[in-house]
mmCIF file as gemmi writes it, N, C-alpha and C atoms, coordinates in Angstrom:
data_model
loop_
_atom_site.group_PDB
_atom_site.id
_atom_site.type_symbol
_atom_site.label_atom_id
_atom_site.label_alt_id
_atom_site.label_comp_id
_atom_site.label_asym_id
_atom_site.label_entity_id
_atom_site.label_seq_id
_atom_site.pdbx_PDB_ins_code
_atom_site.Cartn_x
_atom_site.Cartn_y
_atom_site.Cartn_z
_atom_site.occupancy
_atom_site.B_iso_or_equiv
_atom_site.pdbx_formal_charge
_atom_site.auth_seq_id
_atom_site.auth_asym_id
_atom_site.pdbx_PDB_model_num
ATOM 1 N N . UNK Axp A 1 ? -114.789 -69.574 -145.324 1 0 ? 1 A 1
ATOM 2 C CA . UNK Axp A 1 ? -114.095 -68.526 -146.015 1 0 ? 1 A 1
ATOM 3 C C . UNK Axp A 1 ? -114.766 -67.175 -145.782 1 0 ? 1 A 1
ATOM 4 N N . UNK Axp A 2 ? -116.059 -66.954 -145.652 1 0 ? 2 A 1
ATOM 5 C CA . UNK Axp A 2 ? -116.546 -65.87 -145.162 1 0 ? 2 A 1
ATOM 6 C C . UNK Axp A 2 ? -116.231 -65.412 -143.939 1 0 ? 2 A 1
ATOM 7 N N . UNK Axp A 3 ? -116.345 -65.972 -143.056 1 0 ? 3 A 1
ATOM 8 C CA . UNK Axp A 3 ? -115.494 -65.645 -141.604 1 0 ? 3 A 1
ATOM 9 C C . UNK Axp A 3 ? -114.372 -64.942 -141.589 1 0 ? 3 A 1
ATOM 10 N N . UNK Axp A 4 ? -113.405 -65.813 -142.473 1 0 ? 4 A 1
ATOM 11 C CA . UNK Axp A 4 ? -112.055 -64.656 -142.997 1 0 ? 4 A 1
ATOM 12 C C . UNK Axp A 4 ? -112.288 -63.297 -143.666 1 0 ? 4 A 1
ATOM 13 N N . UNK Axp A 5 ? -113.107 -63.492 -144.614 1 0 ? 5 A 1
ATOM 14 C CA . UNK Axp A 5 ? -113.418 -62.296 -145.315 1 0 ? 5 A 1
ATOM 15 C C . UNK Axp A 5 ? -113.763 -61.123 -144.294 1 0 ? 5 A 1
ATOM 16 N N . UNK Axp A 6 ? -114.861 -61.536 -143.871 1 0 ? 6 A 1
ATOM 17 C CA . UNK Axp A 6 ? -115.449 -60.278 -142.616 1 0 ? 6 A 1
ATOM 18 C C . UNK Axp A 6 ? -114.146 -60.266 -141.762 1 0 ? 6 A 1
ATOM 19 N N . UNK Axp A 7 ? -113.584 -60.823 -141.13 1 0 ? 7 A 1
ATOM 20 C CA . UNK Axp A 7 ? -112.382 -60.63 -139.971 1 0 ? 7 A 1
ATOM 21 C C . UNK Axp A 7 ? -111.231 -60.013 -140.651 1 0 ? 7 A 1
ATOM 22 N N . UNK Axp A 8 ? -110.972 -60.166 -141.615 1 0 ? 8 A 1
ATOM 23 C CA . UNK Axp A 8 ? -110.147 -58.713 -142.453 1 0 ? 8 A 1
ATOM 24 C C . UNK Axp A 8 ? -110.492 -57.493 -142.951 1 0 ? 8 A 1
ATOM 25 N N . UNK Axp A 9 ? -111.662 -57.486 -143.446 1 0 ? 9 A 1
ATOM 26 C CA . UNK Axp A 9 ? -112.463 -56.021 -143.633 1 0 ? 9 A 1
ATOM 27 C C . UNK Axp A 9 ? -112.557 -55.578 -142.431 1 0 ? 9 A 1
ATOM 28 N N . UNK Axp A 10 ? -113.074 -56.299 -141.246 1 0 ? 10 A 1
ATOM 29 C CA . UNK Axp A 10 ? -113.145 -55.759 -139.848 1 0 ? 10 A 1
ATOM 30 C C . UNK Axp A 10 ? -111.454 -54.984 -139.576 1 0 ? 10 A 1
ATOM 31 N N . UNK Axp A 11 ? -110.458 -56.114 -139.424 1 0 ? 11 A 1
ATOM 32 C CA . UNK Axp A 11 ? -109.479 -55.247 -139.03 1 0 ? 11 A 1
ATOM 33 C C . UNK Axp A 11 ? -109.008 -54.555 -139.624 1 0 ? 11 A 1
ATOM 34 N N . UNK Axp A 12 ? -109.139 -54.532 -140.998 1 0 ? 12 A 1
ATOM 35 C CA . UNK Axp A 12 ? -108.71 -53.394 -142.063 1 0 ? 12 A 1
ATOM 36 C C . UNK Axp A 12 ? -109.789 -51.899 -141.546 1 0 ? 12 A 1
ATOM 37 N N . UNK Axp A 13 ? -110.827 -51.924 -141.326 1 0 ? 13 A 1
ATOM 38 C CA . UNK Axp A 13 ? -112.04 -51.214 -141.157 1 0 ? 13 A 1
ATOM 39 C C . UNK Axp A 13 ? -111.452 -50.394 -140.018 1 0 ? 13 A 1
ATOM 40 N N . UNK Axp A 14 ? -110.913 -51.224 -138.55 1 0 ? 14 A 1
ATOM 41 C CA . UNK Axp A 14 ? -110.855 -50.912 -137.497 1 0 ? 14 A 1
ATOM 42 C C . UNK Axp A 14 ? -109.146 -50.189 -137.711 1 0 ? 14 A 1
ATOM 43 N N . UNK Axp A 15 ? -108.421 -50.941 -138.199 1 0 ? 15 A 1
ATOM 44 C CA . UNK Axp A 15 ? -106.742 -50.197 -138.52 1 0 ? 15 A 1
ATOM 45 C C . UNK Axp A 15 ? -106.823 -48.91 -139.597 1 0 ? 15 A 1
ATOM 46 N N . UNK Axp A 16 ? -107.738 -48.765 -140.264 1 0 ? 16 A 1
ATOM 47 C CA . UNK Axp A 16 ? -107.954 -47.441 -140.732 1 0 ? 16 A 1
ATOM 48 C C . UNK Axp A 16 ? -108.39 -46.012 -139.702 1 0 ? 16 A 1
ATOM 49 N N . UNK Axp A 17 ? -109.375 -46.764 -138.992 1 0 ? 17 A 1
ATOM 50 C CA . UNK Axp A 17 ? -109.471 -45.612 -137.835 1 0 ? 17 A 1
ATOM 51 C C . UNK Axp A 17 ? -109.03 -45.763 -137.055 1 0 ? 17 A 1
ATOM 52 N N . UNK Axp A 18 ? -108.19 -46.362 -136.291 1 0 ? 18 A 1
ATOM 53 C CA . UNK Axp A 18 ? -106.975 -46.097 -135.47 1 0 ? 18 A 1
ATOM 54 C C . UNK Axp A 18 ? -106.134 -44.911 -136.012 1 0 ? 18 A 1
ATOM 55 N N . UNK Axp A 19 ? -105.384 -45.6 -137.258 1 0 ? 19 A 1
ATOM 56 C CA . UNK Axp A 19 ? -104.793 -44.567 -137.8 1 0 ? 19 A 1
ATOM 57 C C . UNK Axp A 19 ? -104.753 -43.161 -138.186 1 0 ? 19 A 1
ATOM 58 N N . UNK Axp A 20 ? -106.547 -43.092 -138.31 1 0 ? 20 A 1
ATOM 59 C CA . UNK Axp A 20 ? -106.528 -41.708 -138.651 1 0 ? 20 A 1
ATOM 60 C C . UNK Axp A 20 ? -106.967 -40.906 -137.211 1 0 ? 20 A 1
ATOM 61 N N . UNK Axp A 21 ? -107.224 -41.639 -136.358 1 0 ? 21 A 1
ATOM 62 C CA . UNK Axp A 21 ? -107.468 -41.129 -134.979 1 0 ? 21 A 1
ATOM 63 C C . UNK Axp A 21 ? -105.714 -40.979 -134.428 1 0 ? 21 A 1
ATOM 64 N N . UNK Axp A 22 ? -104.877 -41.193 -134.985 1 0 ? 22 A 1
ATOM 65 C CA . UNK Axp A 22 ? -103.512 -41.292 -134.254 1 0 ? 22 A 1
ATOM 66 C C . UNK Axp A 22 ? -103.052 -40.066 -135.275 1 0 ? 22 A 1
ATOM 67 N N . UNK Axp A 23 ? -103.211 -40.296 -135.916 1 0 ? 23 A 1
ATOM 68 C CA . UNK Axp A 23 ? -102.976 -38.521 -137.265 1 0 ? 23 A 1
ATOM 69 C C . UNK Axp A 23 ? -103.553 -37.459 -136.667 1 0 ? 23 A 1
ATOM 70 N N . UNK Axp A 24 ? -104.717 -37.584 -136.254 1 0 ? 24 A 1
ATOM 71 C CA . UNK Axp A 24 ? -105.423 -36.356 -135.928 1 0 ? 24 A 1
ATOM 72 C C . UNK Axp A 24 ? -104.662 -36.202 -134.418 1 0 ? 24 A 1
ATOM 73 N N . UNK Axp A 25 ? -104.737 -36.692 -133.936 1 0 ? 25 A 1
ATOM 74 C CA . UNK Axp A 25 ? -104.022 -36.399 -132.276 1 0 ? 25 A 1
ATOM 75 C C . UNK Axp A 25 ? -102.769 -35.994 -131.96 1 0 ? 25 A 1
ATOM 76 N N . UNK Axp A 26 ? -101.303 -36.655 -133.342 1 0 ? 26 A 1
ATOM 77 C CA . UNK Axp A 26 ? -100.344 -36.064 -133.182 1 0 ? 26 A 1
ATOM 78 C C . UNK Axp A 26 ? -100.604 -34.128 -134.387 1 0 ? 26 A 1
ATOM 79 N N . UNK Axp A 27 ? -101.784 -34.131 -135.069 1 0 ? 27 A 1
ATOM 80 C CA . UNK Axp A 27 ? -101.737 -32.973 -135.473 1 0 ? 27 A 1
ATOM 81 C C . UNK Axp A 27 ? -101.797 -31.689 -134.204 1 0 ? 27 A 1
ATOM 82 N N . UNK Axp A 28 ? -103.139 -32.404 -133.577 1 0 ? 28 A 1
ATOM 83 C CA . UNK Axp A 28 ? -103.149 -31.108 -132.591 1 0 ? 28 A 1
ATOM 84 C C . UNK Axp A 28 ? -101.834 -30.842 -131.633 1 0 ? 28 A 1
ATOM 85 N N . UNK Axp A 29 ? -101.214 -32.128 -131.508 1 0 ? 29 A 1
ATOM 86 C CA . UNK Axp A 29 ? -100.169 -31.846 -130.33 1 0 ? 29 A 1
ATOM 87 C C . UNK Axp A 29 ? -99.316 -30.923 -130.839 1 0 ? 29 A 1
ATOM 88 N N . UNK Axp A 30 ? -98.841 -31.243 -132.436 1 0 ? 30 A 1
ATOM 89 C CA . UNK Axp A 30 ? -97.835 -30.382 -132.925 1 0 ? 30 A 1
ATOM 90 C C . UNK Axp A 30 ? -98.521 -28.962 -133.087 1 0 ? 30 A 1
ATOM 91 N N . UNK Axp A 31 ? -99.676 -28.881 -132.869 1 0 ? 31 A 1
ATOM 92 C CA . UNK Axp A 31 ? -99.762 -27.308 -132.678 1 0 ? 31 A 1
ATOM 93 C C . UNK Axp A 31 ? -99.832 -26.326 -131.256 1 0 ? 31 A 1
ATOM 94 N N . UNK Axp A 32 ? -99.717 -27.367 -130.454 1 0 ? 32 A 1
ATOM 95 C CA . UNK Axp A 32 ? -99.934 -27.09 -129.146 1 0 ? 32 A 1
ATOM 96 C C . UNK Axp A 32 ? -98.311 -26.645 -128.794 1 0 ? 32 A 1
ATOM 97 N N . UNK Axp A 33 ? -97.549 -27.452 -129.547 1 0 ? 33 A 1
ATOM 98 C CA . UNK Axp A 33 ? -95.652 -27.324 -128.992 1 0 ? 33 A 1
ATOM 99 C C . UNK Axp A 33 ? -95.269 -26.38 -129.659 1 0 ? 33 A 1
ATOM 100 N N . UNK Axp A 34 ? -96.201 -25.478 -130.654 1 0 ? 34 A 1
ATOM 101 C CA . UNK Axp A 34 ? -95.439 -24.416 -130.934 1 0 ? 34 A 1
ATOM 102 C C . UNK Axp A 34 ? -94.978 -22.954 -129.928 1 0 ? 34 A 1
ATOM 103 N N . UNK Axp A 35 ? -94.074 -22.576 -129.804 1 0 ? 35 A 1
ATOM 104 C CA . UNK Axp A 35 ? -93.75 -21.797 -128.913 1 0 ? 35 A 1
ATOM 105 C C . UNK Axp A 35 ? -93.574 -20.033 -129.626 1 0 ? 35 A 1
ATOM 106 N N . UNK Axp A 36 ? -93.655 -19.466 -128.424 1 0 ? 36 A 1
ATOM 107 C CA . UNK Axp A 36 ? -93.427 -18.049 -129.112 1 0 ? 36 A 1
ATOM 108 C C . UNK Axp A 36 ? -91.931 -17.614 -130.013 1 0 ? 36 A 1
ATOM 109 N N . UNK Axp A 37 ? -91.684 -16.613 -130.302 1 0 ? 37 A 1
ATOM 110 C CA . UNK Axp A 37 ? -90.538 -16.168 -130.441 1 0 ? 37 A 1
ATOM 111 C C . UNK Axp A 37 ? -89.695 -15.802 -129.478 1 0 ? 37 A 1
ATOM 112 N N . UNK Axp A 38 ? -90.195 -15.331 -128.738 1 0 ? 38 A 1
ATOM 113 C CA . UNK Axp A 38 ? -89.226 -15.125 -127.126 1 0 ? 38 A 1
ATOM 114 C C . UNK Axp A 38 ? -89.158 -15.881 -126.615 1 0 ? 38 A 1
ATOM 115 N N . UNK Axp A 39 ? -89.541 -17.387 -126.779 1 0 ? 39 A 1
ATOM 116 C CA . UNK Axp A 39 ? -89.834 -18.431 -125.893 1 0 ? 39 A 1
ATOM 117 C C . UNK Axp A 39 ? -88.38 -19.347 -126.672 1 0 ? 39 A 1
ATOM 118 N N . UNK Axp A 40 ? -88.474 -19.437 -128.155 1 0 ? 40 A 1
ATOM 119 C CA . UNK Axp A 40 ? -87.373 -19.761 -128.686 1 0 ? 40 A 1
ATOM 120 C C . UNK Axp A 40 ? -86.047 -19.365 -128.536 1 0 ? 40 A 1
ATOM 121 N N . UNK Axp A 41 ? -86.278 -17.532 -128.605 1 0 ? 41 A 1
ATOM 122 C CA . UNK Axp A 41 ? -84.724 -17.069 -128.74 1 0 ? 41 A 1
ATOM 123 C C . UNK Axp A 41 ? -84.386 -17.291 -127.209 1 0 ? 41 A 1
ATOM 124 N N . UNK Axp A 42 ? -85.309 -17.457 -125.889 1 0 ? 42 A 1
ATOM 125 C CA . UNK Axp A 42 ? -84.72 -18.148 -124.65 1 0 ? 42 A 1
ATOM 126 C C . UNK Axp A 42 ? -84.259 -19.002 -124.413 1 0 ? 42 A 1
ATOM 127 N N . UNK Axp A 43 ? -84.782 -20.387 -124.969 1 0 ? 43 A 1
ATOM 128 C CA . UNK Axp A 43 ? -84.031 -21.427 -125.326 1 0 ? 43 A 1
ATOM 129 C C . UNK Axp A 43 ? -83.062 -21.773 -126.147 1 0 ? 43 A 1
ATOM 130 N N . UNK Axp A 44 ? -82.734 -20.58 -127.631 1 0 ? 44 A 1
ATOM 131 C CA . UNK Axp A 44 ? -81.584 -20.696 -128.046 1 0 ? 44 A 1
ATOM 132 C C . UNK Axp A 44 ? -80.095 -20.258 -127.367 1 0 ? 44 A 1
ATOM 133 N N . UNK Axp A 45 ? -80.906 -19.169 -126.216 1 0 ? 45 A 1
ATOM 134 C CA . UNK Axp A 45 ? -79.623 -18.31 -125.555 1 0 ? 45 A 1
ATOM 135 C C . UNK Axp A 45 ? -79.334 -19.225 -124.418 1 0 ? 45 A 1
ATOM 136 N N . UNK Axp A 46 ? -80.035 -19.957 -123.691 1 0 ? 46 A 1
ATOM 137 C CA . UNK Axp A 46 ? -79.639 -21.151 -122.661 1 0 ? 46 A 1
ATOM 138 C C . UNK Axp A 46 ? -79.043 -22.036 -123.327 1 0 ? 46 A 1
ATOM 139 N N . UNK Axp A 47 ? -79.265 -22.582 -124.156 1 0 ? 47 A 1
ATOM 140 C CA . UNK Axp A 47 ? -78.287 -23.966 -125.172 1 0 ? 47 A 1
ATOM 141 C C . UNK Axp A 47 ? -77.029 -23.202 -125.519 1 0 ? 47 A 1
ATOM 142 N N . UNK Axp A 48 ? -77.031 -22.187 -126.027 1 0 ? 48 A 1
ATOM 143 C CA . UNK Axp A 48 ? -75.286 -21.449 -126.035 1 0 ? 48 A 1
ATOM 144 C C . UNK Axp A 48 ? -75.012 -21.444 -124.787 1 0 ? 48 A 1
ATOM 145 N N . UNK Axp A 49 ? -75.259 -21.048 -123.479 1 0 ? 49 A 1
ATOM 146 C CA . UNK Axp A 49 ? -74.824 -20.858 -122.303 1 0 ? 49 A 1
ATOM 147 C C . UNK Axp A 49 ? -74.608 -22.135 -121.839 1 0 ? 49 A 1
ATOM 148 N N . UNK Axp A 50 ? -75.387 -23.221 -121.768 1 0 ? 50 A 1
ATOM 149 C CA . UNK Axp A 50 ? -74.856 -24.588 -121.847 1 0 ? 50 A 1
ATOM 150 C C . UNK Axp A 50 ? -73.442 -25.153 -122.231 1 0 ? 50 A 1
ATOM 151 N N . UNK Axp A 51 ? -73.586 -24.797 -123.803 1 0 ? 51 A 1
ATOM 152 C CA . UNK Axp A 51 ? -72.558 -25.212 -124.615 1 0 ? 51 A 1
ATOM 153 C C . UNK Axp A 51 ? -71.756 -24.532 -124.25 1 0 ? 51 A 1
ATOM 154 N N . UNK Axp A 52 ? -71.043 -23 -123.69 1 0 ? 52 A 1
ATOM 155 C CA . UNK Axp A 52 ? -69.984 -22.494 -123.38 1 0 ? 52 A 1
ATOM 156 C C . UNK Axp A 52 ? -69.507 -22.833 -121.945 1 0 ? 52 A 1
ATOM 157 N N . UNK Axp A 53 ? -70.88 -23.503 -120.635 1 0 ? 53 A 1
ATOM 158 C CA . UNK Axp A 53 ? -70.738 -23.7 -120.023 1 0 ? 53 A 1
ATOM 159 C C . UNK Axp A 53 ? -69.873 -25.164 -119.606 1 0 ? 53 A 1
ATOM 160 N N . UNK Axp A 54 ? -70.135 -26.073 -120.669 1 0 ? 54 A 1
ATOM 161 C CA . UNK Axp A 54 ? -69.742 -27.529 -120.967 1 0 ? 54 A 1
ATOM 162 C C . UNK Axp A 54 ? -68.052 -27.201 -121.38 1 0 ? 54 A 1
ATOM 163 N N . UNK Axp A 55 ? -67.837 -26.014 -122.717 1 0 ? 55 A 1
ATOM 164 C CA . UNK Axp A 55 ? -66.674 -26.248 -122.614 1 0 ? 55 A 1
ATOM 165 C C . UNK Axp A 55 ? -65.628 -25.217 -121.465 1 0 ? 55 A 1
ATOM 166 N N . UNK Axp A 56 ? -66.542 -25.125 -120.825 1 0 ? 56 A 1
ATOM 167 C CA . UNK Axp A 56 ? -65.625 -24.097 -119.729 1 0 ? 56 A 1
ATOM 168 C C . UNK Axp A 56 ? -65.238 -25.59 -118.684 1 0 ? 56 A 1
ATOM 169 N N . UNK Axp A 57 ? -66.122 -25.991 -118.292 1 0 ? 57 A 1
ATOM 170 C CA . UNK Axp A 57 ? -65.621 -27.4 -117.585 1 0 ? 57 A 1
ATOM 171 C C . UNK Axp A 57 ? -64.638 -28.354 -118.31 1 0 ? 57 A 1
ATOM 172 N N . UNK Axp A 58 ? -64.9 -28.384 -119.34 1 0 ? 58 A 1
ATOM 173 C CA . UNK Axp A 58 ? -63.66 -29.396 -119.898 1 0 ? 58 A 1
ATOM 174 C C . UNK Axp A 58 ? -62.509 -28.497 -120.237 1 0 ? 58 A 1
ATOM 175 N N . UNK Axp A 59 ? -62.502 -27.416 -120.241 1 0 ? 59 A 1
ATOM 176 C CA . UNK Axp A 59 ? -61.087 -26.666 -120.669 1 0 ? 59 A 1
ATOM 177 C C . UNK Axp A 59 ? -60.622 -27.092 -118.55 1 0 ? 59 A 1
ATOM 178 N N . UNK Axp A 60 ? -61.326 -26.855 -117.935 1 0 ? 60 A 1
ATOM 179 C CA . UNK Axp A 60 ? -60.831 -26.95 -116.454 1 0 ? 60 A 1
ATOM 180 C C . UNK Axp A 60 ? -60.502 -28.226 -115.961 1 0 ? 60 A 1
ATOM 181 N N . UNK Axp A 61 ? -60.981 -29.241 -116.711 1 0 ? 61 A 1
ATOM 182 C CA . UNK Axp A 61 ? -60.71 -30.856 -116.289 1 0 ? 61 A 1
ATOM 183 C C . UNK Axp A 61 ? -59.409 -30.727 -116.934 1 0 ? 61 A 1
ATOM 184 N N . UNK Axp A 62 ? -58.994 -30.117 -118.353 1 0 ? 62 A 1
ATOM 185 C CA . UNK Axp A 62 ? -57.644 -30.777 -119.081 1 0 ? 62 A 1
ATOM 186 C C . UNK Axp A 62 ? -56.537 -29.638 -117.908 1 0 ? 62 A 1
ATOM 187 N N . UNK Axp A 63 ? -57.222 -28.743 -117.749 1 0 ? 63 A 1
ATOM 188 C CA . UNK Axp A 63 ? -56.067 -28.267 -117.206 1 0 ? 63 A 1
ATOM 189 C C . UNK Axp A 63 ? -55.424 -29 -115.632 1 0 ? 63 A 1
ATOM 190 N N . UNK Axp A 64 ? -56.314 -29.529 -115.239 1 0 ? 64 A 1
ATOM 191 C CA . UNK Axp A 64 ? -56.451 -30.304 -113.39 1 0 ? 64 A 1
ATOM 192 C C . UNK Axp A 64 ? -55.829 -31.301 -114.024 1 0 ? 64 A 1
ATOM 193 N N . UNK Axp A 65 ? -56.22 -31.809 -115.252 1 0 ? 65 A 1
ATOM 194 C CA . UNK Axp A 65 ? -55.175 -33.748 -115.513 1 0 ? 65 A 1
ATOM 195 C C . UNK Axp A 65 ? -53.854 -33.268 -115.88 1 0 ? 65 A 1
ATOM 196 N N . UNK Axp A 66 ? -53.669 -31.804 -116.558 1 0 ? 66 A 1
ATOM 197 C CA . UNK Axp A 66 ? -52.248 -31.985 -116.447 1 0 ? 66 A 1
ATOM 198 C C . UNK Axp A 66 ? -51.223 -31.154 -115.184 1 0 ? 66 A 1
ATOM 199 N N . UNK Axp A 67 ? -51.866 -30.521 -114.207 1 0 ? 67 A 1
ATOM 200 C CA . UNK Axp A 67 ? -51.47 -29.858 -113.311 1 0 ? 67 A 1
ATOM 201 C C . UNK Axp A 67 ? -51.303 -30.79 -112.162 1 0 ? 67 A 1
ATOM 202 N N . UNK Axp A 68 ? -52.805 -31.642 -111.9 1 0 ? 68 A 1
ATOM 203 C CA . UNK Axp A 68 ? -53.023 -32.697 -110.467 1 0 ? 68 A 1
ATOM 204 C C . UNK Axp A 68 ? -53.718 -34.282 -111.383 1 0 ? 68 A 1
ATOM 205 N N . UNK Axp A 69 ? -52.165 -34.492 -111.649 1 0 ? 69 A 1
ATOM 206 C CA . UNK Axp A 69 ? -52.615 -35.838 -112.347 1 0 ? 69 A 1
ATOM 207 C C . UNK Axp A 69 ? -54.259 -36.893 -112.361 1 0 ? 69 A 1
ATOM 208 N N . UNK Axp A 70 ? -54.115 -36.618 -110.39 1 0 ? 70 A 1
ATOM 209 C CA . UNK Axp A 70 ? -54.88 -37.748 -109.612 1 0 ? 70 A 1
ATOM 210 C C . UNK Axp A 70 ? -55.623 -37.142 -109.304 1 0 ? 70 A 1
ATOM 211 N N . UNK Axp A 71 ? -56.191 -36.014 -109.507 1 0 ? 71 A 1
ATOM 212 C CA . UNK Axp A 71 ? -57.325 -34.996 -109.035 1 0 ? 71 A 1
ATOM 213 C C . UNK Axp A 71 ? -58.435 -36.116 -108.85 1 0 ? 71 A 1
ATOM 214 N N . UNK Axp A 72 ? -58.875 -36.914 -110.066 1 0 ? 72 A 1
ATOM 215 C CA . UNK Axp A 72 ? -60.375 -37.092 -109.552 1 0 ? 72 A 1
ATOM 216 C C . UNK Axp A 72 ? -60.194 -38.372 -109.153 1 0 ? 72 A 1
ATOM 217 N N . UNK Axp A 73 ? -59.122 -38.951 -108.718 1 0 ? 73 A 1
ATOM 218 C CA . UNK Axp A 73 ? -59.281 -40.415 -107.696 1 0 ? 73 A 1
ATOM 219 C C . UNK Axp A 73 ? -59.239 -39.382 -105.976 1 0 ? 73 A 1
ATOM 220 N N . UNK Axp A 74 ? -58.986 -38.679 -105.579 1 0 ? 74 A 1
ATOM 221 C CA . UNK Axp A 74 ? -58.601 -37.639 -104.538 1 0 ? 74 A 1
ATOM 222 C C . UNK Axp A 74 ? -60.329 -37.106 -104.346 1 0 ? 74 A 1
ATOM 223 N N . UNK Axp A 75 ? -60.697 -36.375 -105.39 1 0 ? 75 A 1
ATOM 224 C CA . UNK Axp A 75 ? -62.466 -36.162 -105.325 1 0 ? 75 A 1
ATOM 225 C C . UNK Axp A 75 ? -63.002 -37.489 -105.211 1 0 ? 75 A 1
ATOM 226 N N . UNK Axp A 76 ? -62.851 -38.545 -105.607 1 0 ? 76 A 1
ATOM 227 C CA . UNK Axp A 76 ? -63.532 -39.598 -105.732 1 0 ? 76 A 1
ATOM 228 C C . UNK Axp A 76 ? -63.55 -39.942 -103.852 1 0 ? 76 A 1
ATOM 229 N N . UNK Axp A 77 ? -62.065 -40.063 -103.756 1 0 ? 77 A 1
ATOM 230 C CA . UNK Axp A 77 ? -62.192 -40.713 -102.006 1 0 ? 77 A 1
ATOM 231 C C . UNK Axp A 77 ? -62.623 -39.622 -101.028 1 0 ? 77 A 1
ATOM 232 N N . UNK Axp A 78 ? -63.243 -38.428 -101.216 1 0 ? 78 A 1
ATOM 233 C CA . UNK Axp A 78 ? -63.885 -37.471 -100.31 1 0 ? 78 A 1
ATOM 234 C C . UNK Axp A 78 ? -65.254 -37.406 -100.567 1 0 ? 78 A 1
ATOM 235 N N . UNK Axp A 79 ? -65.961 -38.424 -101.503 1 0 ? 79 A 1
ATOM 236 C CA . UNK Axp A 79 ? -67.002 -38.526 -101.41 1 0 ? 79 A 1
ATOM 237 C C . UNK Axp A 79 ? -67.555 -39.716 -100.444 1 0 ? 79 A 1
């Protein structure tokens, strides 16, 4: 029964500092990913340009499915 005893304090002993060695490591990272303010409002103005860019393509797909039914079996066989 002592054997058990020590082999759970051990891994209790050893899973405590894991843990707090895994706390401390995602702390620094999250201070490392902080970004500037110009670094943000760049990436907020590319994700709108994205997003207007995404629906500029799908406003152009609905218009090709109802203009050229078969448009993308036609792209498909020229690849």
């Amino acid at each position: 029964m002592d054997f058990f005893t020590f082999a759970i304090s051990l891994i209790s002993i050893i899973g405590g500092f894991i843990t707090l060695w895994m706390f401390i490591l995602y702390q620094r990272r999250e201070k490392k990913v902080k970004l500037s303010t110009d670094t943000e409002y760049d990436i907020r103005e590319l994700s709108a340009m994205a997003k207007s860019l995404s629906n500029r393509i799908d406003t152009l797909e609905s218009i090709l499915d109802s203009e050229v039914p078969d448009w993308r079996e036609q792209h498909e066989r020229q690849e």
